[in-house]
C-alpha positions as CSV (number, residue, x, y, z in Angstrom):
1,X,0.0,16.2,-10.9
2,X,0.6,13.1,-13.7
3,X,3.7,11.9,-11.5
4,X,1.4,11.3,-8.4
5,X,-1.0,9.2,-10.7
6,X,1.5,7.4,-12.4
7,X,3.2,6.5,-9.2
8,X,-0.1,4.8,-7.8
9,X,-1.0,3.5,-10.8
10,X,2.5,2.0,-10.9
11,X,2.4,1.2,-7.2
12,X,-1.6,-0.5,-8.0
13,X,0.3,-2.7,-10.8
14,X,3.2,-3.6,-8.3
15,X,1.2,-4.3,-5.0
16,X,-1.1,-6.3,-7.0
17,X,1.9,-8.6,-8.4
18,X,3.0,-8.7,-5.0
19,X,0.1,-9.8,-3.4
20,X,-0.7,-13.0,-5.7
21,X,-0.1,-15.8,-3.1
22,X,0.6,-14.4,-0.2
23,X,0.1,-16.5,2.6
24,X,-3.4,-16.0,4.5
25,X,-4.3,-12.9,2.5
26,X,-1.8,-10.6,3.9
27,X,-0.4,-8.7,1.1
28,X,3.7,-9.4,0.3
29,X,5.6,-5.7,0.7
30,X,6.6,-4.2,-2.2
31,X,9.1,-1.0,-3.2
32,X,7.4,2.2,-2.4
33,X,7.8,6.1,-3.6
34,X,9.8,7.6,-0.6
35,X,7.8,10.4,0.9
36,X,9.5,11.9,3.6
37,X,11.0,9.4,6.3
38,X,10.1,5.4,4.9
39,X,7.5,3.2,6.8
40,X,8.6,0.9,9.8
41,X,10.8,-1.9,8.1
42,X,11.3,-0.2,5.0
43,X,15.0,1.6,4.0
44,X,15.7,4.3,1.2
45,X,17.0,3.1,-2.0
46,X,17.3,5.9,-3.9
47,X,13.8,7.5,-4.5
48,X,12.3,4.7,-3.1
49,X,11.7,2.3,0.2
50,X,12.4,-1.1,0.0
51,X,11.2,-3.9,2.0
52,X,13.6,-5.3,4.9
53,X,13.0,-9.0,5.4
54,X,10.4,-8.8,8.3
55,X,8.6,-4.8,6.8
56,X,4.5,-5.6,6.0
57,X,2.2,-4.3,3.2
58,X,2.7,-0.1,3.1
59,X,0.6,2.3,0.9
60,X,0.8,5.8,0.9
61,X,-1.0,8.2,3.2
62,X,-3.7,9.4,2.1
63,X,-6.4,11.1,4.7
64,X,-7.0,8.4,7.6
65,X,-5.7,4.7,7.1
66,X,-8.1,2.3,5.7
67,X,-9.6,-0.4,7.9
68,X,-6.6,-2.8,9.0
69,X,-4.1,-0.5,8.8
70,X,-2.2,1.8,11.0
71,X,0.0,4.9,10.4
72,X,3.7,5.0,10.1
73,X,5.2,8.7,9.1
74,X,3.8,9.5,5.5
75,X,2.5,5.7,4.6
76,X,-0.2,3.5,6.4
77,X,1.2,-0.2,7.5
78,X,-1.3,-3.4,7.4
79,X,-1.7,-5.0,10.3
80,X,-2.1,-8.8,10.6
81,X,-5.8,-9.4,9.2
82,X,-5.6,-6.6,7.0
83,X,-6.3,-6.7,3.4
84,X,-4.9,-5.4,-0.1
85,X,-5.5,-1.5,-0.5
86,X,-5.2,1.0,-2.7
87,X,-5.6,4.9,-3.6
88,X,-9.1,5.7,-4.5
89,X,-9.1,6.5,-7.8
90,X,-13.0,7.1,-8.9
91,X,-14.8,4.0,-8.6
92,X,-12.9,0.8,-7.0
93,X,-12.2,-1.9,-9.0
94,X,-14.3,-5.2,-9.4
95,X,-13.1,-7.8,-5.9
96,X,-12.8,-3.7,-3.8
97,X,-14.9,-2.1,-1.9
98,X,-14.2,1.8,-0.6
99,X,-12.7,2.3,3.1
100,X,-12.3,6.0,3.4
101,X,-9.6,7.4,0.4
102,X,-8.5,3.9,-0.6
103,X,-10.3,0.9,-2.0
104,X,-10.0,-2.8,0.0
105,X,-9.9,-6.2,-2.1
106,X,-13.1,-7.8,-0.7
107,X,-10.6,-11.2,-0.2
């Protein structure tokens, strides 16, 4: 599936842009892929979610929500000490350690 992996890659490349300082660590919401319904605080926009002015970090669902996180339909949200995650994709990137299916900046 090359769309699925270029969607996290892409989502990777935007949550990272959006969480460059963030205030306390908490990474800045960013425009998701819209699976299904779209995470608490989040609206459709086209074949996305978009942030609403008060929605936190999402990532997509995959297995059981890393550490920090909680589920909301097909995404997990972060909750207020969590930090940046992504899809597991082989090893995790330098600064990310593994939490379940997803890799967690170590800041």
């Amino acid at each position: 599936m090359p769309r699925v992996v270029n969607s996290h890659l892409c989502f990777f490349t935007l949550a990272l842009a959006g969480s460059v300082g963030h205030a306390q660590g908490i990474p800045a919401a960013v425009p998701l892929p819209k699976v299904g319904a779209c995470p608490s605080g989040y609206s459709t926009s086209g074949n996305y979610c978009t942030p609403g002015s008060s929605a936190r970090f999402a990532v997509q669902k995959t297995g059981a929500c890393p550490s920090g996180y909680s589920t909301s339909g097909a995404y997990c949200l972060a909750g207020s000490n969590a930090r940046h995650a992504v899809p597991k994709a082989g090893s995790c990137p330098s600064g990310y350690s593994t939490s379940g299916d997803y890799c967690l900046s170590s800041k």
